[in-house]
N, C-alpha and C positions, 0 to 999 in steps of 0.2 A: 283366518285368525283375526279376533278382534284387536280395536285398538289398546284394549286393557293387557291382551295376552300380549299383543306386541312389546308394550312396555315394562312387561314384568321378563320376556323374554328379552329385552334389550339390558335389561338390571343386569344379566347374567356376564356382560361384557365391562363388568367392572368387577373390583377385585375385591374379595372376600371382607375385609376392615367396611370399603364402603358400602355393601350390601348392610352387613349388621347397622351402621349406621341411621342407613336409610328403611331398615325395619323399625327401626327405634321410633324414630317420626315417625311411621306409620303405626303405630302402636299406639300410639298417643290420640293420632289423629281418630285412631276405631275407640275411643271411648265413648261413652254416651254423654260425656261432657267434658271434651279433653283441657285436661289441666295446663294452662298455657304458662307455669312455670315449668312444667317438665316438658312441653312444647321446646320453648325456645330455649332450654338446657341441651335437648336432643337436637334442634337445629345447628347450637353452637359447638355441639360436639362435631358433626357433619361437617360445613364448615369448618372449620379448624382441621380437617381430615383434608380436605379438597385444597386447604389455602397451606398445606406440610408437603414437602421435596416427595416423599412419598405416595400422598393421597391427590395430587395435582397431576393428572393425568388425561390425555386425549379421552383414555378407553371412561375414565370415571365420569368425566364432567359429561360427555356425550351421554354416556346411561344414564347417569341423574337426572340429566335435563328432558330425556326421552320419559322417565318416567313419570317424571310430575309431570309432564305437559299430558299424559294419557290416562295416568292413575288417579285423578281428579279427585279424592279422597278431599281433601282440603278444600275443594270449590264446594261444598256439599256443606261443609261446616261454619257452625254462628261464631269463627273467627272476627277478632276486630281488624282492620282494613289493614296496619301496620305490618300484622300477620300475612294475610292476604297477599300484599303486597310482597314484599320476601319470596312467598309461593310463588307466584307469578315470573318475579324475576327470575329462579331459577328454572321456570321452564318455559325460559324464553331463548335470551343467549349464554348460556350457561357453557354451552358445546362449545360456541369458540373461545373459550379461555385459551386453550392452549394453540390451535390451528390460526384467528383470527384474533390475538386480545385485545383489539384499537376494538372492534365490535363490541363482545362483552365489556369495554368497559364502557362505551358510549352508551349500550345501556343500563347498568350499572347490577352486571349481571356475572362479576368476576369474585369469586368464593372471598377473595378479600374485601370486598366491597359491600357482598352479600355479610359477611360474618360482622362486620364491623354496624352494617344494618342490626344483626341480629341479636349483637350485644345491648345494642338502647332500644328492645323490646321494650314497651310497659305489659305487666301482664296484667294489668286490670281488668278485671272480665267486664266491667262499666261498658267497653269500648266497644260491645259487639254488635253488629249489627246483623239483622237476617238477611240470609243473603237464597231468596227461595228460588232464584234461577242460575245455573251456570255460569252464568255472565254478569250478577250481581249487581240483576237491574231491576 
């Protein structure tokens, strides 16, 4: 199993709300020029799922954070850095929200931390840069 199926098969150990969620994003992301007000409208939705008594979950934050760090949709894309950025964090420490939060928050990878990032989006598409390697070098 690739690491793409890993993390679409890792999606399935969150719960039905944050799946749709994180379709949403990625819907956006498969545009051929994704509109980064409905970008970070669908982040902020996410978010606010992940940062509610319900969507704040071992099982979610672990599949979120598994799938963006495999589903690299977004590392692909002429995202501005702001954006980028946001991505990155959540698939970084995203998982320890709930098992380690002193982690995620030191890296500032806690769906609260994240959402409040993703509120002061600009979505000025000015801001993009090409980003032609994975590594966005």
């Amino acid at each position: 199993m690739g690491e793409k199926d890993l993390a679409i098969a890792r999606l399935t150990e969150a719960d039905s709300r944050a799946r749709e969620l994180v379709n949403a994003v990625q819907s956006v992301l498969a545009q051929d020029v994704p509109d980064l007000m409905e970008l970070k409208n669908s982040l902020i939705n996410l978010l606010e799922y992940l940062s509610s008594p319900n969507g704040r979950t071992h099982e979610n934050c672990n599949a979120i954070n598994s799938f963006f760090m495999f589903e690299d949709l977004w590392v692909d894309r002429n995202l501005p850095d702001h954006f980028h950025d946001i991505f990155a964090d959540m698939s970084s420490a995203l998982h320890d929200t709930v098992s380690a939060p002193e982690i995620a928050e030191n890296f500032d990878s806690t769906p609260e931390q994240l959402l409040k990032r993703a509120k002061e989006l600009d979505t000025q598409q000015s801001g993009s840069l090409d980003r032609g390697s994975p590594h966005g070098c």
